[in-house]
RONUMAR-193835 format. One record per residue (C-alpha): x, y, z; residue number from 1; residue in one letter. Coordinates in nm, 2 decimals. Example, Ala and Ser with C-alpha at 12.3 -4.5 7.8 and 13.67 -1.06 7.14 Angstrom:
% residues 2
[[1.23, -0.45, 0.78], 1, 'A'];
[[1.37, -0.11, 0.71], 2, 'S'];
//
This chain:
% residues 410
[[0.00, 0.00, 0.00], 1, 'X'];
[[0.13, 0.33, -0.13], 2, 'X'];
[[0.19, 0.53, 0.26], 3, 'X'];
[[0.06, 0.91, 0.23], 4, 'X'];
[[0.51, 1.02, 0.27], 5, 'X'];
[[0.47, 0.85, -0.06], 6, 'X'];
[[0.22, 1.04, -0.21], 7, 'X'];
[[0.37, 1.40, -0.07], 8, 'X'];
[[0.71, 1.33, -0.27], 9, 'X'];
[[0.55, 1.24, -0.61], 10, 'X'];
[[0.28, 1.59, -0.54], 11, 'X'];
[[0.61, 1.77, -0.48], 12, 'X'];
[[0.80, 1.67, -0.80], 13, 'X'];
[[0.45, 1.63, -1.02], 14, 'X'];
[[0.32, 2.03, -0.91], 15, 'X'];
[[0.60, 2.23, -1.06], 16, 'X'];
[[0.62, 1.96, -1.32], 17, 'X'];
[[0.24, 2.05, -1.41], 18, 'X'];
[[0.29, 2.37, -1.36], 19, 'X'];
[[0.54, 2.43, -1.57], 20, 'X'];
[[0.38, 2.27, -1.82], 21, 'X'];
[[0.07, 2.47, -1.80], 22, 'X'];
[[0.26, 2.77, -1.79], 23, 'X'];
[[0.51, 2.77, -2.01], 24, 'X'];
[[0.44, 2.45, -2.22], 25, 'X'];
[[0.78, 2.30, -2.21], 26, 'X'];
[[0.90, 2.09, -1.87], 27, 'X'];
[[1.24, 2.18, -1.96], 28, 'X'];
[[1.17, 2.49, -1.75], 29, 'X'];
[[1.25, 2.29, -1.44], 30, 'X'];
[[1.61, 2.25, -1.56], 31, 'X'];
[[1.67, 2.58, -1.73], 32, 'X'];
[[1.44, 2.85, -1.56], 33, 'X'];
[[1.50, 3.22, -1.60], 34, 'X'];
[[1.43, 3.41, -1.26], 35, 'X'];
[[1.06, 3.43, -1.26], 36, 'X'];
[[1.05, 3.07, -1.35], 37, 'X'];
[[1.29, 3.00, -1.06], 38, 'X'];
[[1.11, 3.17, -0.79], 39, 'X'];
[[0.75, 3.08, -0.85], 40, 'X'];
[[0.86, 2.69, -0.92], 41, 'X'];
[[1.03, 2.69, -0.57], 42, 'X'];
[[0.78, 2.90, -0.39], 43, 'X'];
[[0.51, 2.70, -0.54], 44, 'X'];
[[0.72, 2.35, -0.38], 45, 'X'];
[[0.78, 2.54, -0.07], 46, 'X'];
[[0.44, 2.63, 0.00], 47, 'X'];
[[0.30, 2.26, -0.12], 48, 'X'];
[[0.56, 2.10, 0.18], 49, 'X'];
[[0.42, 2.37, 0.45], 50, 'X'];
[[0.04, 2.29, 0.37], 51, 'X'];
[[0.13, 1.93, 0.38], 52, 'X'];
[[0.35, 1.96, 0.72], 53, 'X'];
[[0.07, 2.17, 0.84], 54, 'X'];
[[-0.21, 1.92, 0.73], 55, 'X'];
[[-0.02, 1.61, 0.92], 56, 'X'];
[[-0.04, 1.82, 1.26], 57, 'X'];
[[-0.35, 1.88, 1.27], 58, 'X'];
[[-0.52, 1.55, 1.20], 59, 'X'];
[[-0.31, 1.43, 1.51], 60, 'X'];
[[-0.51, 1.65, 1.72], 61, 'X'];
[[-0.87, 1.45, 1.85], 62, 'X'];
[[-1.19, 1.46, 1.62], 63, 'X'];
[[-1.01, 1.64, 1.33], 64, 'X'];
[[-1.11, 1.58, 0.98], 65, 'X'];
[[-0.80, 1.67, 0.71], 66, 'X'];
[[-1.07, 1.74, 0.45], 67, 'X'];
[[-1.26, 2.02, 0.61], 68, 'X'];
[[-0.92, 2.22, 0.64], 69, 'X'];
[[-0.78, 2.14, 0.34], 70, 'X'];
[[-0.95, 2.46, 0.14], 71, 'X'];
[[-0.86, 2.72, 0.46], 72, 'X'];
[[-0.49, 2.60, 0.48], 73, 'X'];
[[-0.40, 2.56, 0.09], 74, 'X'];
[[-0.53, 2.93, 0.06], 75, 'X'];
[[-0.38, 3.09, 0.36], 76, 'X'];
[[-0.06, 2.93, 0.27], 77, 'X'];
[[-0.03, 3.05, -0.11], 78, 'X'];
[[-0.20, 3.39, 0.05], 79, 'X'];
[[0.13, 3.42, 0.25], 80, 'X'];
[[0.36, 3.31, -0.02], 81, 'X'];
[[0.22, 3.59, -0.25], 82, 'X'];
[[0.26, 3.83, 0.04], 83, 'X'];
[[0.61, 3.76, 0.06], 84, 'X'];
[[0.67, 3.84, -0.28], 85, 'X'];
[[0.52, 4.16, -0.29], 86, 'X'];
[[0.73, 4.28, 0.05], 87, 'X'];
[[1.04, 4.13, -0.15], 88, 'X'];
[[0.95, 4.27, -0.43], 89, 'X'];
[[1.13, 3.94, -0.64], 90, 'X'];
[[0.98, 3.86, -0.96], 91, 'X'];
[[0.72, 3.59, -0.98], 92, 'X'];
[[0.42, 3.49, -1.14], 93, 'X'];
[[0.08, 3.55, -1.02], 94, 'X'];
[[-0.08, 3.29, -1.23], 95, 'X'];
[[0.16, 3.02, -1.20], 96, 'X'];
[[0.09, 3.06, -0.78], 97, 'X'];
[[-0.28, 3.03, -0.91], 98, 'X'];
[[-0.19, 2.69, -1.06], 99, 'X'];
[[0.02, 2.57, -0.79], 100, 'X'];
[[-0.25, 2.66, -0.58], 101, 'X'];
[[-0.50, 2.48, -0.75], 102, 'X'];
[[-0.28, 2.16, -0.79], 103, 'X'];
[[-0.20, 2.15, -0.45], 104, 'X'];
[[-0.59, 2.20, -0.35], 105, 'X'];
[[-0.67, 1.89, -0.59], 106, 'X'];
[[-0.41, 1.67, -0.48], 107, 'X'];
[[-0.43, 1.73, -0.14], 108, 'X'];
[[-0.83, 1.64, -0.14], 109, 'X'];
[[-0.74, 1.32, -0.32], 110, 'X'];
[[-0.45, 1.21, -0.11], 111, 'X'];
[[-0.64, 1.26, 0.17], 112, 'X'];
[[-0.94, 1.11, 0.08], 113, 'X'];
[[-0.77, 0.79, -0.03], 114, 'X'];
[[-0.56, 0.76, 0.28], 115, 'X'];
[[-0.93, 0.72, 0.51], 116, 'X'];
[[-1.08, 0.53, 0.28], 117, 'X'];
[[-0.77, 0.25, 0.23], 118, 'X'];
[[-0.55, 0.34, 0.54], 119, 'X'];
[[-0.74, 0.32, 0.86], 120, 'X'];
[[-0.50, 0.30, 1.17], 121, 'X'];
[[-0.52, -0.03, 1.38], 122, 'X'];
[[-0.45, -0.07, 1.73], 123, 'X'];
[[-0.40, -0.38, 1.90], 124, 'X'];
[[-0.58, -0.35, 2.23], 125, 'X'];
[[-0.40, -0.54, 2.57], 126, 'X'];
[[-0.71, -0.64, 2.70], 127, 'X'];
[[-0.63, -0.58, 3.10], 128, 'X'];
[[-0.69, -0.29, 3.32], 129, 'X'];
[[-0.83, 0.02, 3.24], 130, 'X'];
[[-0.74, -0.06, 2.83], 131, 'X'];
[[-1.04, -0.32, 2.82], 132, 'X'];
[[-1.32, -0.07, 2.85], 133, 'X'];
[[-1.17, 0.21, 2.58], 134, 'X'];
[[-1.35, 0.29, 2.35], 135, 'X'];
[[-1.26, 0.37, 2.02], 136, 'X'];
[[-1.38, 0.61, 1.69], 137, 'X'];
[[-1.50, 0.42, 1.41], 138, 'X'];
[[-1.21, 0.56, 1.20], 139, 'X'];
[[-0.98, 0.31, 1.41], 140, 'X'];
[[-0.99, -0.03, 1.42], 141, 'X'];
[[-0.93, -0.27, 1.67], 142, 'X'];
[[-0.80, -0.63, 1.79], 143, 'X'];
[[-0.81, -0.77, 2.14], 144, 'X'];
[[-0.51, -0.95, 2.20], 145, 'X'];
[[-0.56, -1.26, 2.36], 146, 'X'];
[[-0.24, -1.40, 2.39], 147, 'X'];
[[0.11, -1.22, 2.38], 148, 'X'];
[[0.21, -1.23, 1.98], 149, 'X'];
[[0.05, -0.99, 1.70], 150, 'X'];
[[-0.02, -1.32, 1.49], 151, 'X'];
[[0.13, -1.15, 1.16], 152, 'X'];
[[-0.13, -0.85, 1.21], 153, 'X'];
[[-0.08, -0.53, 1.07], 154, 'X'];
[[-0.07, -0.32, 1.39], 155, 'X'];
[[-0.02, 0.09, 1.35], 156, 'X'];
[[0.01, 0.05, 1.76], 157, 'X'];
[[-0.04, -0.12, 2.10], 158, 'X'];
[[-0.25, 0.04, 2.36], 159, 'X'];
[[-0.21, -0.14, 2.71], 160, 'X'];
[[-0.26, -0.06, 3.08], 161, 'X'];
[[0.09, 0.00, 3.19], 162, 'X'];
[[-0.05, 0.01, 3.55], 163, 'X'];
[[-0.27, -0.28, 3.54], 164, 'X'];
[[-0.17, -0.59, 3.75], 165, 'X'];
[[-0.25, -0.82, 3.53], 166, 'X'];
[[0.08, -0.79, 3.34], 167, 'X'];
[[0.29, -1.10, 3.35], 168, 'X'];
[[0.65, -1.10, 3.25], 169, 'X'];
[[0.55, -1.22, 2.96], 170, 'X'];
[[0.32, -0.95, 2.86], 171, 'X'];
[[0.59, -0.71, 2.94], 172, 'X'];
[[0.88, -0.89, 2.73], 173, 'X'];
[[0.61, -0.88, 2.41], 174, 'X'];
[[0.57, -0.50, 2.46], 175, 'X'];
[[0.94, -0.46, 2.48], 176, 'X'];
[[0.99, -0.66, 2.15], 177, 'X'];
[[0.72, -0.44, 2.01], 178, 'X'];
[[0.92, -0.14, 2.11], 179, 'X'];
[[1.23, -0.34, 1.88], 180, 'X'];
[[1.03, -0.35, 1.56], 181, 'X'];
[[0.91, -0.01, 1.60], 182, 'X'];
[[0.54, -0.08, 1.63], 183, 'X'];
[[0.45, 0.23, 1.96], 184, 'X'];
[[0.37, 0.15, 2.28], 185, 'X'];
[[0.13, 0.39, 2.40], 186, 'X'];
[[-0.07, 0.41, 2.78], 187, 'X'];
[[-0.41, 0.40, 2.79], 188, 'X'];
[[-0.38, 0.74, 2.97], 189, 'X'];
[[-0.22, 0.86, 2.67], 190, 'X'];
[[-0.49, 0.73, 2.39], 191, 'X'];
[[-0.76, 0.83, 2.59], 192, 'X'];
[[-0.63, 1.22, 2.59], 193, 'X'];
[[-0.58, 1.18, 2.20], 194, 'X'];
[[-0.88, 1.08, 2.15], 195, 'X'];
[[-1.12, 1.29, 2.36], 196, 'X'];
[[-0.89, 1.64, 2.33], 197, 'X'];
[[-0.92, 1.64, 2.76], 198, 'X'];
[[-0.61, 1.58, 3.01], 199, 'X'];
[[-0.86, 1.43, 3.31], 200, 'X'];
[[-0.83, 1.60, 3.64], 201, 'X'];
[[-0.82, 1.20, 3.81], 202, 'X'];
[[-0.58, 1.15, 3.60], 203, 'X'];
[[-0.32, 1.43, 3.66], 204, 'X'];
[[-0.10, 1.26, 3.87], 205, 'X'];
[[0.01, 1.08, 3.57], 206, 'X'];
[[0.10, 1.36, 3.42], 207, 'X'];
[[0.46, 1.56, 3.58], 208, 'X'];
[[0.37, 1.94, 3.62], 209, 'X'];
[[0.70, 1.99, 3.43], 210, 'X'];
[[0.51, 1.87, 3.08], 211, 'X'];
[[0.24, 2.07, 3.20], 212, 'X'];
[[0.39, 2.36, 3.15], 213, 'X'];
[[0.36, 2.60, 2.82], 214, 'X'];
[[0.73, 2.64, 2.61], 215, 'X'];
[[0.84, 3.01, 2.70], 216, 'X'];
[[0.99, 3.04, 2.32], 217, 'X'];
[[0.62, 2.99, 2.15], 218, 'X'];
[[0.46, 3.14, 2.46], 219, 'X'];
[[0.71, 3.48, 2.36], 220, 'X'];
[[0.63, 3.46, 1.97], 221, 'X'];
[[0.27, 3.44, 2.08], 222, 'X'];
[[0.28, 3.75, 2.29], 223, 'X'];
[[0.44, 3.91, 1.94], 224, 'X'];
[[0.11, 3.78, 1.72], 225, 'X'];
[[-0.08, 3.90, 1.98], 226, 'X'];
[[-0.01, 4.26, 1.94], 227, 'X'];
[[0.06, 4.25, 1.50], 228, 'X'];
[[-0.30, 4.01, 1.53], 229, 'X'];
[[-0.50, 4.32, 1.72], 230, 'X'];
[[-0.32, 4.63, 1.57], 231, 'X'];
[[-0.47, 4.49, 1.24], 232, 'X'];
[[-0.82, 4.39, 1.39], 233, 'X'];
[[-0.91, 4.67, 1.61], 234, 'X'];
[[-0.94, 4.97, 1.34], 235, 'X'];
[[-1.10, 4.69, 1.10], 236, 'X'];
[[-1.38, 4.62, 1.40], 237, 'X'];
[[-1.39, 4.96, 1.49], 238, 'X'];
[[-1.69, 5.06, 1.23], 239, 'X'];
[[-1.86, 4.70, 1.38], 240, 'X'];
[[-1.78, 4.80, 1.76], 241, 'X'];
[[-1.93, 5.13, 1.66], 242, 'X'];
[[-2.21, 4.98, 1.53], 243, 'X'];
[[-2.31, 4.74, 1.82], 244, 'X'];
[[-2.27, 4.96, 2.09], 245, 'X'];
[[-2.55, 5.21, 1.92], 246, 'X'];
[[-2.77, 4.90, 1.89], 247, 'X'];
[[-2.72, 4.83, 2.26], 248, 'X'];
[[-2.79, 5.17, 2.38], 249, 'X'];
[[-3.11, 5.28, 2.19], 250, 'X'];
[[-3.22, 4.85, 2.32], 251, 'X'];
[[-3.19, 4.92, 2.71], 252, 'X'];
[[-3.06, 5.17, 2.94], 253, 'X'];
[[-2.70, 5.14, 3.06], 254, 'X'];
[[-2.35, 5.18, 2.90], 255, 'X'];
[[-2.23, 5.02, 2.58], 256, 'X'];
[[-1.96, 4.87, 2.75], 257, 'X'];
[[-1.93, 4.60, 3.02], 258, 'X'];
[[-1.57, 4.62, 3.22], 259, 'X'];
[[-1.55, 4.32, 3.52], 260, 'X'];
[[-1.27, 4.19, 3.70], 261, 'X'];
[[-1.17, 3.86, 3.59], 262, 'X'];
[[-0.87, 3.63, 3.74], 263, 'X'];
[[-0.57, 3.60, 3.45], 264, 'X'];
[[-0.24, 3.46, 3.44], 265, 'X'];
[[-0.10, 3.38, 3.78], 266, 'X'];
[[-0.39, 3.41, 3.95], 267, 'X'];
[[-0.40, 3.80, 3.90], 268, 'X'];
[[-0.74, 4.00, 3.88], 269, 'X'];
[[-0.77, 4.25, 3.55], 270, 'X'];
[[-1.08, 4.40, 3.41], 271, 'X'];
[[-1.22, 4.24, 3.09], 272, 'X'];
[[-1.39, 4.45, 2.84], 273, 'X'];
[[-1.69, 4.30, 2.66], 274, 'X'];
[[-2.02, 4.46, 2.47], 275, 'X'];
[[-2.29, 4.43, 2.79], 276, 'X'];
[[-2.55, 4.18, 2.67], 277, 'X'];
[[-2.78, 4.20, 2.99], 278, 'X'];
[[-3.02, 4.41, 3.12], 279, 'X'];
[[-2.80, 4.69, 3.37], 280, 'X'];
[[-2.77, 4.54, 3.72], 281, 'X'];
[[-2.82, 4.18, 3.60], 282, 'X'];
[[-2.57, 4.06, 3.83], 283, 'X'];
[[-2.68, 4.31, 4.16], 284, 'X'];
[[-2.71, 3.95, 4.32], 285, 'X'];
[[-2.37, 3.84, 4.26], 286, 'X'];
[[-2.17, 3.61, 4.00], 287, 'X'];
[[-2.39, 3.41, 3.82], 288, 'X'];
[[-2.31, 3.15, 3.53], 289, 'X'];
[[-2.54, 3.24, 3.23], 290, 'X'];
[[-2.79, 2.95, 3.13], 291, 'X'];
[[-2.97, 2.85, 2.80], 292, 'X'];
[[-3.24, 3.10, 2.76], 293, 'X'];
[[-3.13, 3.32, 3.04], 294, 'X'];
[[-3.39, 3.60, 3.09], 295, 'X'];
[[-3.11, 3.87, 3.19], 296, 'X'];
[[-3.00, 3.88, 2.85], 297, 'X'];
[[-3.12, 4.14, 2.60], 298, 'X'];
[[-3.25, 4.08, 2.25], 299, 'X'];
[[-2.92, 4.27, 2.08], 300, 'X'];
[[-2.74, 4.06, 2.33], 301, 'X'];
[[-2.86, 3.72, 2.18], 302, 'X'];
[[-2.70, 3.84, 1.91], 303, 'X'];
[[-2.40, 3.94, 1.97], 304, 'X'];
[[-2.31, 3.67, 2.22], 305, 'X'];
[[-2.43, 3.41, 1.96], 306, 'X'];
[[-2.17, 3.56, 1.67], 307, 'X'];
[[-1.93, 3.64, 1.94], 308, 'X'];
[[-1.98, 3.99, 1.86], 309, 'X'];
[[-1.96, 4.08, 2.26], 310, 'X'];
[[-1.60, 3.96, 2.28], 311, 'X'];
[[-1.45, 4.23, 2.02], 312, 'X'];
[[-1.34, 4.47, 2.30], 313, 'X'];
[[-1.11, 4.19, 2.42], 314, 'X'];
[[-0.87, 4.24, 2.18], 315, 'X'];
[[-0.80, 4.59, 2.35], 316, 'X'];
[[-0.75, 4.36, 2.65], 317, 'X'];
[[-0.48, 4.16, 2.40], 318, 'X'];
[[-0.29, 4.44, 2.31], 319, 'X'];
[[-0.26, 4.53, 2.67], 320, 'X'];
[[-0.16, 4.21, 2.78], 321, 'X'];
[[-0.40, 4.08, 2.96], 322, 'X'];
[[-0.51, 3.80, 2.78], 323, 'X'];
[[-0.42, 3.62, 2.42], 324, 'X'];
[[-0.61, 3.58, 2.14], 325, 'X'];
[[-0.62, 3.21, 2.25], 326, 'X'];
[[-0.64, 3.06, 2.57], 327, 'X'];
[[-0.89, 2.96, 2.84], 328, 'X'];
[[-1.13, 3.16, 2.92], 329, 'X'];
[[-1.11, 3.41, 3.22], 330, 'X'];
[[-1.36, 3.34, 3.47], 331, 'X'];
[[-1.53, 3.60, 3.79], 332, 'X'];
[[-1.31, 3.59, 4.13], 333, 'X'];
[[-1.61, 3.47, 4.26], 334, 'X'];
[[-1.60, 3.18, 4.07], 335, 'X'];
[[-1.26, 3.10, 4.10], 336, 'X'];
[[-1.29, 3.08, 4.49], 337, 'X'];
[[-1.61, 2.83, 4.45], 338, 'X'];
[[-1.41, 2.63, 4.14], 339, 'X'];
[[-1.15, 2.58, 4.34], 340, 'X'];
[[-1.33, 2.46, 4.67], 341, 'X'];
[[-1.51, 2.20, 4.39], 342, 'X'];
[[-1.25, 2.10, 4.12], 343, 'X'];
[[-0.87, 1.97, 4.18], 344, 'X'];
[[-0.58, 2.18, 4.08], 345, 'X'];
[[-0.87, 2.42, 3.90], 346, 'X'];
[[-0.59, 2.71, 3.95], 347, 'X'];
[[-0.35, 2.52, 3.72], 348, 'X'];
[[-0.54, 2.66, 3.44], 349, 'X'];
[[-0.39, 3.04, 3.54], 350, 'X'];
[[-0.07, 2.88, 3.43], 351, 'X'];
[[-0.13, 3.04, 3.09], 352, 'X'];
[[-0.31, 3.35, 2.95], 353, 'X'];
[[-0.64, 3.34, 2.93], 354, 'X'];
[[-0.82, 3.39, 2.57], 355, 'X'];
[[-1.10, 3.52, 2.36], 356, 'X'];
[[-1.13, 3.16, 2.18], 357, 'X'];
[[-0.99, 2.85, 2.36], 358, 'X'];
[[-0.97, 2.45, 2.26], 359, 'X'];
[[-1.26, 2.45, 2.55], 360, 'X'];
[[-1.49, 2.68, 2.37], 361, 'X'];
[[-1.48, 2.53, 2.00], 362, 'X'];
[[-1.47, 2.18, 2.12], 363, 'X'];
[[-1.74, 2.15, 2.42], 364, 'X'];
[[-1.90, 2.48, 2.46], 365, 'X'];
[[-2.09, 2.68, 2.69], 366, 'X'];
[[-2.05, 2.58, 3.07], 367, 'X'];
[[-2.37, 2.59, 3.29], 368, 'X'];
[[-2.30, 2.43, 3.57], 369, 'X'];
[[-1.99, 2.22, 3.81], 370, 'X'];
[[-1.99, 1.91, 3.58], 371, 'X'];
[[-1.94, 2.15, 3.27], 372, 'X'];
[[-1.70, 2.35, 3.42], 373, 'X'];
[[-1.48, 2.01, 3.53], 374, 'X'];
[[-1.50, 1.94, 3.16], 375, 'X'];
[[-1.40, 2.22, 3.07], 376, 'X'];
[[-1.12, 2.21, 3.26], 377, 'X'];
[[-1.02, 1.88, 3.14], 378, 'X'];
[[-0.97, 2.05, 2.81], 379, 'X'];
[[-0.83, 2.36, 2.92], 380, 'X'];
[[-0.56, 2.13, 3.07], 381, 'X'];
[[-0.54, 1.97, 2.76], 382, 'X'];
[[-0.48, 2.30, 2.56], 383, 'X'];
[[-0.19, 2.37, 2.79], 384, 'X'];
[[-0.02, 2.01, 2.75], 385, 'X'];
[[-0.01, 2.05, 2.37], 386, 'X'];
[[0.01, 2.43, 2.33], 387, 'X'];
[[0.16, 2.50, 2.01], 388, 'X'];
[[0.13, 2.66, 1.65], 389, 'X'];
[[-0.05, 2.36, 1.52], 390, 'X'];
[[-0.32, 2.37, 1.81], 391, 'X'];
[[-0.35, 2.74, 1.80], 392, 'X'];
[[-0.43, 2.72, 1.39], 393, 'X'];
[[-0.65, 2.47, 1.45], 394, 'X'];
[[-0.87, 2.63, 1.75], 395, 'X'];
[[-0.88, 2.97, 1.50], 396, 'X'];
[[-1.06, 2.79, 1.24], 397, 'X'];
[[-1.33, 2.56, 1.43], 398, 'X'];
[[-1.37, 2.94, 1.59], 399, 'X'];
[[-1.45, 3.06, 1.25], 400, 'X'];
[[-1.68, 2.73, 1.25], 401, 'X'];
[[-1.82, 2.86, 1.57], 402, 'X'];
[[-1.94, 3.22, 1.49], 403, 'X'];
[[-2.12, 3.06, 1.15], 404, 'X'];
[[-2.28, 2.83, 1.35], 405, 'X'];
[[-2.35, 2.98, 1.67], 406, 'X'];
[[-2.22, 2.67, 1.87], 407, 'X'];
[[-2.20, 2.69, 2.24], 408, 'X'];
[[-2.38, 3.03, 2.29], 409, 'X'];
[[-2.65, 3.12, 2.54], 410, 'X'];
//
C-alpha cells in the first residue's frame, strides 16, 4: 500500500512539473528556468511542503477531519507566499501561484481522501486494566489480544494498561519486542487524551507538572502575534464596535460597555472588556453562570453573544496584555474561589493567559454548571499540554466554524 510520505514526494515533484507545463508548455523549464521561472517553481514546492506539514499536525489532534481544512490551509498558505513576494519585491508569477495553488488543493483532497478510505490506523488493544473498557472512533480499528504475539497482524500501535496488574513477565517482554520492531507502545492514559482532546483532572498525577507547562519560546512569539493580530483587527472592527454599541444603547438603558474583574495569568485579577448583553444590574445578586435562555439577556445581546460579537473589546484587552487571542477563558473571582473549593488543581489553568477563543470553547462549549466546568477544565488542561502553533491554527478555524454556527452560545 502506497503510505501518504509516498504520495507528498510524487505531489512535490509532479506540481511544478504540471505547472510548468501549464505555464510555459515546455517541462524543460524545471532544468533551465529564468528568474521568474525559478522563484515561482520553488515558492510554489515550498508552499506545497508547509500545507502538507501543516495538514499532518492537525489531524493528530482529536476529532479532526484533514478534509474540512484542506481549502482554509492551501489558501492561507499561497496567501502568504504571495505576500512575501510583494514585500520582496522578487519577480514571480501570479498565475503560475494560481496553478500551484489549485494543484495542490486537488491533490491534497485526493490524497487525503484515499488515505481514510484505504488506510485506517489499527490498534491492538492489551485487553487488561483500564485498556479493556476504551473505547474507540470508528475511523480506528481494533483487535483484542488474547495472547502475547501480533499473529502476523498489521498493527499501527499497542495500547495497554501500563498500570494494570494483570501484566505478566510475559506481557511485558512482548511489549518490549514491540518497542524493537518499532510498532508504539502507547498508555491507555495517553490514547484516551488523543482521543477525547481532555487531560482528566483523576488522572493528573500521571502527568509531571513539568510537561504541564507552556514552552516560553512559542509562549514569547505568541505575545508578538498577539499585538501584530490586534493592531490589524481593532481599526477593522472599529466601524462593527461602533455599530453594536448604538444597537445596545437605543435597546436598554445602561452603557455600551461591560468592564469586570476577571482572574488571569497567575492568579492575578484584571478588568475584561466586553459589549454588555444584559439588562443593567443583572448581576446586583452576585456572580452568576449564564444558562440556556437566560432572561437577563437582552435581544441585541442574543445576538451578539451568539456571533461572538460581545468579545471584540477583548482584543484591546490583547494588546494590553492581559489576555491572548487564544487561551482559556477568564472566569469571575467569585468563581474561581467556588471552582477551586469544587475541582482539583482548577488554579493550574492560570498557568497560561487566558483567551478570547480556547480549545474549551470550539470543542465543548458553553459551561452551565460544576460538571461542565470540570470538563472544561479537562480541556483547558489539555490545551496547555499541547500548546503549540498547530493547536492554535487549529482552534482559529473551528472558531470561525463557531461564529457561523452559533455553537456553544447562550
Amino acid at each position: 500500500m502506497i503510505s501518504r510520505l509516498a504520495v507528498g514526494v510524487v505531489g512535490l515533484i509532479l506540481g511544478p512539473l504540471v505547472v510548468a507545463l501549464m505555464m510555459w508548455s515546455s517541462p524543460q523549464v524545471l532544468l533551465y528556468p529564468d528568474n521568474v521561472q525559478f522563484n515561482s517553481l520553488i515558492a510554489i514546492a515550498l508552499t506545497y511542503l508547509l500545507c502538507n506539514f501543516t495538514l499532518s499536525r492537525l489531524i493528530t489532534y482529536p476529532g479532526t477531519r484533514a478534509k474540512l481544512y484542506i481549502l482554509p490551509i492551501v489558501t492561507l498558505a499561497f496567501m502568504l507566499t504571495s505576500g512575501f513576494f510583494l514585500a520582496s519585491r522578487l519577480g514571480y508569477s501570479r498565475m503560475a501561484l494560481v496553478y500551484g495553488w489549485l494543484f495542490t488543493l486537488i491533490w491534497c483532497f485526493v490524497s487525503y481522501s484515499l488515505s481514510i478510505r484505504y488506510r485506517q490506523r489499527r490498534f491492538a488493544v492489551v485487553p487488561f486494566g483500564e485498556a479493556k473498557g476504551l473505547s474507540f472512533p470508528n475511523t480506528v480499528l481494533t483487535d483484542e489480544l488474547l495472547s502475547p504475539e501480533l499473529r502476523n497482524k498489521r498493527t499501527d500501535a499497542v495500547v495497554v494498561d501500563l498500570d494494570s496488574d494483570e501484566l505478566t513477565p510475559e506481557w511485558e517482554r512482548f511489549l518490549a519486542y514491540c518497542t524493537l520492531s518499532r510498532i508504539p507502545v502507547y498508555h491507555v492514559t495517553q490514547v484516551r487524551e488523543s482521543l477525547t482532546g481532555r487531560v482528566y483532572i483523576d488522572r493528573l498525577s500521571e502527568n509531571a507538572f513539568g510537561a504541564l507547562l507552556p514552552p516560553a519560546l512559542y509562549e514569547a512569539a505568541k505575545r508578538l502575534l498577539d499585538i501584530l493580530v490586534s493592531l490589524v483587527a481593532i481599526p477593522l472592527l472599529t466601524p462593527v464596535m461602533l455599530l453594536t454599541a448604538l444597537f445596545i444603547r437605543l435597546e436598554s438603558p445602561g452603557p455600551a460597555l461591560f468592564c469586570q474583574p476577571r482572574v488571569g495569568q497567575g492568579n492575578r485579577d484584571f478588568r475584561i472588556y466586553k459589549f454588555r448583553s444584559m439588562y443593567k444590574d443583572s448581576e446586583a445578586k452576585g456572580a452568576q453562570l449564564a444558562t440556556q435562555g437566560d432572561a437577563r439577556v437582552t435581544r441585541v445581546g442574543r445576538i451578539i453573544r451568539r456571533l461572538r460579537i460581545d468579545e471584540l473589546p477583548q482584543f484591546f484587552n490583547v494588546l494590553k496584555g492581559d489576555m491572548s487571542l487564544i487561551g482559556p477563558r477568564p472566569e469571575q473571582r467569585a468563581l474561581v474561589e467556588q471552582f477551586e473549593g469544587e475541582i482539583p488543581f482548577y488554579v493550574y489553568r492560570h498557568v497560561v493567559k487566558p483567551g478570547i477563543t480556547g480549545w474549551a470553547q470550539v470543542t465543548q462549549g458553553y459551561a452551565g454548571d460544576v460538571d461542565d466546568t470540570r470538563i472544561k477544565l479537562e480541556y483547558d488542561f489539555y490545551y496547555i499540554k499541547h500548546l503549540s502553533p498547530w493547536l492554535d491554527l487549529l482552534i482559529l478555524f473551528k472558531t470561525i466554524r463557531t461564529v457561523l454556527t452559533g455553537f456553544g452560545a447562550r
